[in-house]
GUBAMAR-756026 format. One record per atom (N, C-alpha, C): z, y, x; atom name. Coordinates in steps of 0.02 Angstrom, whole numbers, plus 50000, padded with zeros to 5 digits. Layout:
! GUBAMAR-756026
     Z     Y     X name
     Z     Y     X   CA
...
//
This chain:
! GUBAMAR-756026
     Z     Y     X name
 50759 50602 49701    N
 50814 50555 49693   CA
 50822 50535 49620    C
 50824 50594 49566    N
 50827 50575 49514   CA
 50767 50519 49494    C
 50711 50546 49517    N
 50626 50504 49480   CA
 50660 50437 49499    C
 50662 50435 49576    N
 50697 50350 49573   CA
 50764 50320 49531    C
 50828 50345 49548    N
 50857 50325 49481   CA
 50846 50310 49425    C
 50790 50350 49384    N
 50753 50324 49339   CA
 50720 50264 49324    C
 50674 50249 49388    N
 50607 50214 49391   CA
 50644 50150 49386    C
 50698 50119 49448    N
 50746 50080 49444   CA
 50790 50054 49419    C
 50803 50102 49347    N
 50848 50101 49320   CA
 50855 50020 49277    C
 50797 50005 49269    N
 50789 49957 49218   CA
 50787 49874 49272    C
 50790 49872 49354    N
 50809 49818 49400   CA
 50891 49819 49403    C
 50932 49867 49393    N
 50997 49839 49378   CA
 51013 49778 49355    C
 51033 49755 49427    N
 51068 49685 49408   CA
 51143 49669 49459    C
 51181 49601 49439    N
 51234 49585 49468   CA
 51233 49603 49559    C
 51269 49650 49581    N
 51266 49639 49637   CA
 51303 49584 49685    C
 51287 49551 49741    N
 51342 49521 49768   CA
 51390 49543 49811    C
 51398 49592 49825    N
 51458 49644 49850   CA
 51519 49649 49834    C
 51557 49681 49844    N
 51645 49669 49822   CA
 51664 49744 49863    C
 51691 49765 49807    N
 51766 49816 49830   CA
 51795 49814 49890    C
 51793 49854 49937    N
 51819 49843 49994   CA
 51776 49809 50048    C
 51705 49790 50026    N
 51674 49751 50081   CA
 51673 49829 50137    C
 51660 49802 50201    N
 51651 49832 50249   CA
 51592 49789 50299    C
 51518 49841 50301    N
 51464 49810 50340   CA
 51443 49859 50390    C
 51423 49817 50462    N
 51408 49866 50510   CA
 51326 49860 50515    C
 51310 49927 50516    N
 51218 49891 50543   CA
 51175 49911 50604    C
 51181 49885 50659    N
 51132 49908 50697   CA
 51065 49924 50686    C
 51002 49985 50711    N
 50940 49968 50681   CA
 50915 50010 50735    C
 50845 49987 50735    N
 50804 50032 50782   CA
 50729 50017 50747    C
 50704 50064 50737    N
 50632 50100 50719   CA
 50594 50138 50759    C
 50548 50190 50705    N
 50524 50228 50727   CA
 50510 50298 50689    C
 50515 50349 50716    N
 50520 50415 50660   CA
 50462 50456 50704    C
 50426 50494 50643    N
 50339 50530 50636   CA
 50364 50603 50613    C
 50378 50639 50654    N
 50394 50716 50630   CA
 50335 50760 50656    C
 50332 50838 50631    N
 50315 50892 50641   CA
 50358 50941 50610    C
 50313 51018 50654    N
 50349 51069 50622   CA
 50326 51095 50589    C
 50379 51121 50501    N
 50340 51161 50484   CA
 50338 51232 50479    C
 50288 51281 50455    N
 50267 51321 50483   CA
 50212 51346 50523    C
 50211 51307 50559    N
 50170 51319 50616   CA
 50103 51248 50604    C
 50048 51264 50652    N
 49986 51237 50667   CA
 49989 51181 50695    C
 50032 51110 50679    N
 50033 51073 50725   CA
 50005 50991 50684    C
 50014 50939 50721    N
 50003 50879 50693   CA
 50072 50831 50714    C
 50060 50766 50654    N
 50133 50729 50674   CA
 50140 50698 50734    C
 50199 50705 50764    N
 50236 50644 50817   CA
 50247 50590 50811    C
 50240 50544 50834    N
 50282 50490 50843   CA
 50316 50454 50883    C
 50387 50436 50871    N
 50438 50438 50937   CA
 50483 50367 50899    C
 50541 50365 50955    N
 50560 50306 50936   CA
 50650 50337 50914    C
 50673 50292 50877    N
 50745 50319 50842   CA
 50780 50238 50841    C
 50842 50250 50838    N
 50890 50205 50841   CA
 50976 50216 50845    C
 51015 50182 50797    N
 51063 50204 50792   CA
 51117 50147 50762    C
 51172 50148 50732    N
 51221 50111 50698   CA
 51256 50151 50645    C
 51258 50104 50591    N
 51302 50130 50529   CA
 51353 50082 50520    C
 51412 50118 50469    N
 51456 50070 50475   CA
 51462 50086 50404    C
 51467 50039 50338    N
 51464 50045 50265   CA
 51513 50033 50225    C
 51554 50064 50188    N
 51622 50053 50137   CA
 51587 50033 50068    C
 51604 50011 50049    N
 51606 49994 49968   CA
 51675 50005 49953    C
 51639 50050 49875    N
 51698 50087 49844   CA
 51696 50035 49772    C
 51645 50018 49758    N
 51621 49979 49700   CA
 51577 49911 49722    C
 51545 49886 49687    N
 51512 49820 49697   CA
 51435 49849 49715    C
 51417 49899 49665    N
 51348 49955 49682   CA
 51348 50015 49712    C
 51406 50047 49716    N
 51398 50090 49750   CA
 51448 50082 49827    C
 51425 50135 49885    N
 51439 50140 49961   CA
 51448 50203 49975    C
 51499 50206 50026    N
 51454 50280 50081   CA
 51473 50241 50144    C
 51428 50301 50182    N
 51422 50238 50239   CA
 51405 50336 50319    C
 51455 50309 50372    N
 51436 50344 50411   CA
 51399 50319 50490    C
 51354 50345 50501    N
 51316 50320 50558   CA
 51298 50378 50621    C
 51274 50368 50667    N
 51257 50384 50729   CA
 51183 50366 50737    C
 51149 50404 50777    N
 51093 50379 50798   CA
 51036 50425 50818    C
 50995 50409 50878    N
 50944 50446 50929   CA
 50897 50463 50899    C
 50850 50493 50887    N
 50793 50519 50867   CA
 50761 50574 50934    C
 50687 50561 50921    N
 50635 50583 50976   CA
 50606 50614 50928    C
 50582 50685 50915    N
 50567 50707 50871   CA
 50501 50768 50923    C
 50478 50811 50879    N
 50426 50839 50909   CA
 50359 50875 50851    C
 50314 50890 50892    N
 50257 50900 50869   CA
 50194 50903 50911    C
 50150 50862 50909    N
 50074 50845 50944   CA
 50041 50910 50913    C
 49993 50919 50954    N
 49934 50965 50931   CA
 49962 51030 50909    C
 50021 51057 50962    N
 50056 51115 50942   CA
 50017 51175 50952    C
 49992 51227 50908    N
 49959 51294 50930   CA
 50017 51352 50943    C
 50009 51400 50976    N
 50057 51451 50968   CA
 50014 51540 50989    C
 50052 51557 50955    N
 50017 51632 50954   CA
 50070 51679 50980    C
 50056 51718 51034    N
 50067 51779 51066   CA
 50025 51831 51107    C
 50070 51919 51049    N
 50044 51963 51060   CA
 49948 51937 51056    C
 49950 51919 50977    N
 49879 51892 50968   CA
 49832 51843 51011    C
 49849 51811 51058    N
 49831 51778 51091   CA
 49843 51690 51075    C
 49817 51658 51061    N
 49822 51593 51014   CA
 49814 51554 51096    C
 49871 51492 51098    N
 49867 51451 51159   CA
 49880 51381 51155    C
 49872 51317 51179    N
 49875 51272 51155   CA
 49828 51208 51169    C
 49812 51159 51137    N
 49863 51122 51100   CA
 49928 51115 51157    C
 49985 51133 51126    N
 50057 51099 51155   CA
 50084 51020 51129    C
 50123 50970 51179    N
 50148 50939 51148   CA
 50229 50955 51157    C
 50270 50938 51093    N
 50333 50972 51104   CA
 50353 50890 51102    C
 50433 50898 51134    N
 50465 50833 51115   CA
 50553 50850 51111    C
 50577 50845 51061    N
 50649 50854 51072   CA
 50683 50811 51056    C
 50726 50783 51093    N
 50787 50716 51082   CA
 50843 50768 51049    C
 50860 50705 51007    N
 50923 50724 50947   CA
 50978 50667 50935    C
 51050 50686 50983    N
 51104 50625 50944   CA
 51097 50656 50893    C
 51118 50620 50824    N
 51152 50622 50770   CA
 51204 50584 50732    C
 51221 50629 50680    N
 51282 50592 50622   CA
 51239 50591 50559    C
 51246 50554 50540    N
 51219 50530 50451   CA
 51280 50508 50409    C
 51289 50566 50359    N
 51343 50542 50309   CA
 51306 50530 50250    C
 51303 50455 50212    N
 51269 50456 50174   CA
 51299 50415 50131    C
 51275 50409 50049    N
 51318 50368 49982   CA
 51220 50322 49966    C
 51246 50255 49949    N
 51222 50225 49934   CA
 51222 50196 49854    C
 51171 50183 49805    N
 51186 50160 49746   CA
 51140 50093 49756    C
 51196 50050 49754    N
 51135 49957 49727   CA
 51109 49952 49669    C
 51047 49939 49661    N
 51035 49901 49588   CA
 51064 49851 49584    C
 51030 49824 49649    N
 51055 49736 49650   CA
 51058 49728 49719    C
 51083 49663 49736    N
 51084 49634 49820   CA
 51037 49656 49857    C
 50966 49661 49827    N
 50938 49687 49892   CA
 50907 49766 49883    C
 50885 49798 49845    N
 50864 49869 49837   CA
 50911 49917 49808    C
 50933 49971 49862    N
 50943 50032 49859   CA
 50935 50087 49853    C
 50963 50155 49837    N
 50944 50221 49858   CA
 50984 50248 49872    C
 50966 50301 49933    N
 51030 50341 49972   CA
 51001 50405 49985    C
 51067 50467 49972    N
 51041 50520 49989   CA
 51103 50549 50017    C
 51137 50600 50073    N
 51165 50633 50110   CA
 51155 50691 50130    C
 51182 50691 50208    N
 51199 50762 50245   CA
 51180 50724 50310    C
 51150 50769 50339    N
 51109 50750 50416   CA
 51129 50794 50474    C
 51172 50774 50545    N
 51196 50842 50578   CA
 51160 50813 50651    C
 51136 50865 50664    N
 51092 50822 50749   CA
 51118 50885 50807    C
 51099 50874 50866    N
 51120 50904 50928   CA
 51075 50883 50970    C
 51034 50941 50987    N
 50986 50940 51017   CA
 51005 50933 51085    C
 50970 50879 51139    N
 51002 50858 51187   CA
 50956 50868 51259    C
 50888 50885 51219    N
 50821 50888 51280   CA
 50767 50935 51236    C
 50723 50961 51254    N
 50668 51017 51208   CA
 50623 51024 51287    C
 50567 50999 51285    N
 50531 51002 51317   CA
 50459 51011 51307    C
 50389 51063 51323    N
 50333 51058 51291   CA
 50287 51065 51368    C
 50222 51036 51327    N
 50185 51017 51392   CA
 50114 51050 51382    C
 50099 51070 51412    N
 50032 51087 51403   CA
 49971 51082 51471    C
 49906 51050 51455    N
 49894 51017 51530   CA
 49915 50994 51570    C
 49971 50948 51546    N
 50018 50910 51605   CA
 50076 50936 51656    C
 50087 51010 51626    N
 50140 51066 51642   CA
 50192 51047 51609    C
 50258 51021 51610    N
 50314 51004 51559   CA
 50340 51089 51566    C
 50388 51119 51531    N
 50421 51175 51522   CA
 50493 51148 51466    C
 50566 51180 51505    N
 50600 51170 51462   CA
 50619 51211 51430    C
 50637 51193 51360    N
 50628 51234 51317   CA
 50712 51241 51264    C
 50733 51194 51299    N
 50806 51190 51235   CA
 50865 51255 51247    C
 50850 51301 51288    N
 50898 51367 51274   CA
 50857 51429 51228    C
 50795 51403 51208    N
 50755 51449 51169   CA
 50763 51410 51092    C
 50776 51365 51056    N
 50817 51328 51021   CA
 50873 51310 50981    C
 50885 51330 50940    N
 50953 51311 50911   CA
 50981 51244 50937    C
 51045 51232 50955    N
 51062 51178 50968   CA
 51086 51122 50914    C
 51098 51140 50869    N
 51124 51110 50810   CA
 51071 51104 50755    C
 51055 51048 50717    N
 51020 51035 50657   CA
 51035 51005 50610    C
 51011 51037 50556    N
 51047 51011 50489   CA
 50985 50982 50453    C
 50990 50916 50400    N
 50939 50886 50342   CA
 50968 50861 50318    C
 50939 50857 50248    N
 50969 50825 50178   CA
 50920 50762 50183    C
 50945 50687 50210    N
 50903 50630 50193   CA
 50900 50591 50131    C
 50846 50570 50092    N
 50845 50536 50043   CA
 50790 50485 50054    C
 50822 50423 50042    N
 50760 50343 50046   CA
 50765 50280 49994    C
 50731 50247 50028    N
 50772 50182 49985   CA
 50779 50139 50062    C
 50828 50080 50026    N
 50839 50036 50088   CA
 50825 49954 50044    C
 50815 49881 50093    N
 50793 49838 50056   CA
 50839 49784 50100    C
 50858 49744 50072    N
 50916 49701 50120   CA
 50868 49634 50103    C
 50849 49594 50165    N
 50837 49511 50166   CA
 50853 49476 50181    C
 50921 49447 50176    N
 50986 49415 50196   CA
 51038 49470 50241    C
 51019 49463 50300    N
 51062 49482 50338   CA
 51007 49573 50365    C
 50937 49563 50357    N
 50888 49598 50370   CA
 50896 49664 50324    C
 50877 49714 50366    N
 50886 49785 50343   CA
 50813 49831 50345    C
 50782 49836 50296    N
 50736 49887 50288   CA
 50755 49962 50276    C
 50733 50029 50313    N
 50773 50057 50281   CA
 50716 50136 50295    C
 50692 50162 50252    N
 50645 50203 50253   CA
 50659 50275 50221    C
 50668 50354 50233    N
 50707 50389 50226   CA
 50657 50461 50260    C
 50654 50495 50212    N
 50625 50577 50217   CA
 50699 50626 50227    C
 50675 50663 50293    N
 50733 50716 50291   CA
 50709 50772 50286    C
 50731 50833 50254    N
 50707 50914 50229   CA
 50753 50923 50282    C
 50719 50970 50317    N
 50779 51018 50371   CA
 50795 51080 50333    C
 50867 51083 50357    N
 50894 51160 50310   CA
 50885 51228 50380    C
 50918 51230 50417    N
 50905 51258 50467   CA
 50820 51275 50510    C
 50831 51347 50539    N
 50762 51352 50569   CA
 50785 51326 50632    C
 50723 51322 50669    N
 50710 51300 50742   CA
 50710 51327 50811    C
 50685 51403 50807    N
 50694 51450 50813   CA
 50763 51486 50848    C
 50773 51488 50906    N
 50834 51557 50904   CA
 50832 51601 50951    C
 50783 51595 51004    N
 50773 51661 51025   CA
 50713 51701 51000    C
 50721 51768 51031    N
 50657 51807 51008   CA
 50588 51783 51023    C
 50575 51767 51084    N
 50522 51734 51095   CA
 50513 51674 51080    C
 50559 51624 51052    N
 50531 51564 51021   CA
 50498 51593 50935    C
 50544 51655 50923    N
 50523 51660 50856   CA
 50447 51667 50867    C
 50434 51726 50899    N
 50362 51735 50904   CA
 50306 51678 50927    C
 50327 51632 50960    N
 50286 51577 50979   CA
 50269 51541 50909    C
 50338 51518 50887    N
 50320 51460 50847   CA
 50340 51485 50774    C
 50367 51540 50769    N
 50335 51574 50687   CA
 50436 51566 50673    C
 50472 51628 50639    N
 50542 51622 50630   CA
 50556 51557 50564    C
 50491 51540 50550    N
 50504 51474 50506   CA
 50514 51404 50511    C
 50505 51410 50589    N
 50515 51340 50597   CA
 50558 51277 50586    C
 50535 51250 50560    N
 50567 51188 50541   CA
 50544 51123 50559    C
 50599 51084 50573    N
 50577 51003 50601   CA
 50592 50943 50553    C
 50534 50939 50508    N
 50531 50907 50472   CA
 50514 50812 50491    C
 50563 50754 50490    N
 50541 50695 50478   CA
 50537 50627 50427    C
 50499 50581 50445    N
 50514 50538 50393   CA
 50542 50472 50470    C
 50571 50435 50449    N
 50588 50379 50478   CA
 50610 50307 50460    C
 50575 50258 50489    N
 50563 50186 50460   CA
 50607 50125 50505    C
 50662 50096 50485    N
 50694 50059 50540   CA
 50712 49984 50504    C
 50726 49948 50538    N
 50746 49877 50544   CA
 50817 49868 50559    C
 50862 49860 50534    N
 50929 49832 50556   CA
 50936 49771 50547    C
 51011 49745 50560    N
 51037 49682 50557   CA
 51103 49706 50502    C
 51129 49684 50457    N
 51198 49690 50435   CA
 51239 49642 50447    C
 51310 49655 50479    N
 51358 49625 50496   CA
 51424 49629 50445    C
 51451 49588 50416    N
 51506 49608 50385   CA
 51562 49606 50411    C
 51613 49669 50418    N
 51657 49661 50456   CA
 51715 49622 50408    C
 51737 49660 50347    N
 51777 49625 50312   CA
 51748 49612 50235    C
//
């Protein structure tokens, strides 16, 4: 976050924003996760959600949102009582909340970094066309710290964003042993909105 503040520092320009604006944004993308820890390769699933944005200043925001994520890992290996089994594909659906502060250079390029809270809603893994559910072996709750940039083209919303998971994945005994007590569900995610101004 800092390297970019930096790098940007010198596109500071007039924003066209105002104190008190209020913008809503619908968006739908797509987000490429795995876990880490463990032996696997990335997912890719589809995500979609709404934010709704305050301005406190002309450059700076915070802004709280909602939104679905399909998250997972392809090419999952797992080891028990030494026995290595696999490839798995995992897939877990996630509502979430995104509380996040925005800084403008200018009208159209941003950077934003937050607090990420999800609720795991489905956990399912497949192996040879066997589905198995899996979300009471699972923590139900997930936490990430997101940081991106976002790019506005009139009304058009680019908005591209790495999340670090703080929490493991992990919560029963035998998930520990499957998928390693480190697990973590790491993504990046790429979306398209519309911005609406409410006031």
């Amino acid at each position: 976050m800092l390297l970019g503040l930096t790098m940007c520092g010198a596109m500071a320009a007039q924003t066209h924003y105002e104190e008190g604006e209020v913008i809503l944004t619908p968006y739908a993308g797509a987000v490429t996760s795995r876990m880490m820890g463990n032996e696997n390769s990335w997912k890719v699933g589809l995500a979609g959600g709404v934010k709704v944005q305050f301005f406190l200043t002309p450059s700076f925001s915070v802004s709280i949102g909602s939104n679905y994520t399909h998250l997972g890992a392809k090419d999952q290996y797992q080891y028990y009582q030494n026995e290595k089994t696999g490839p798995y594909d995992y897939r877990l659906d996630y509502i979430n909340t995104d509380y996040l502060a925005q800084k403008y250079f200018n009208d159209k390029f941003y950077v934003f970094a937050g607090f990420h809270v999800g609720w795991l809603v489905n956990a399912k893994s497949e192996l040879a066309g066997l589905s198995t559910d899996i979300k009471d072996e699972l923590h139900e709750g997930s936490c990430s710290v997101p940081v991106g940039v976002g790019f506005n083209f009139g009304k058009l919303n680019v908005n591209a964003r790495f999340d670090y998971p703080i929490n493991r994945l992990s919560k029963s005994t035998y998930s520990k042993e499957l998928l390693s007590k480190k697990a973590r569900e790491m993504q990046v995610m790429v979306t398209l909105g519309y911005n609406i101004q409410l006031l």
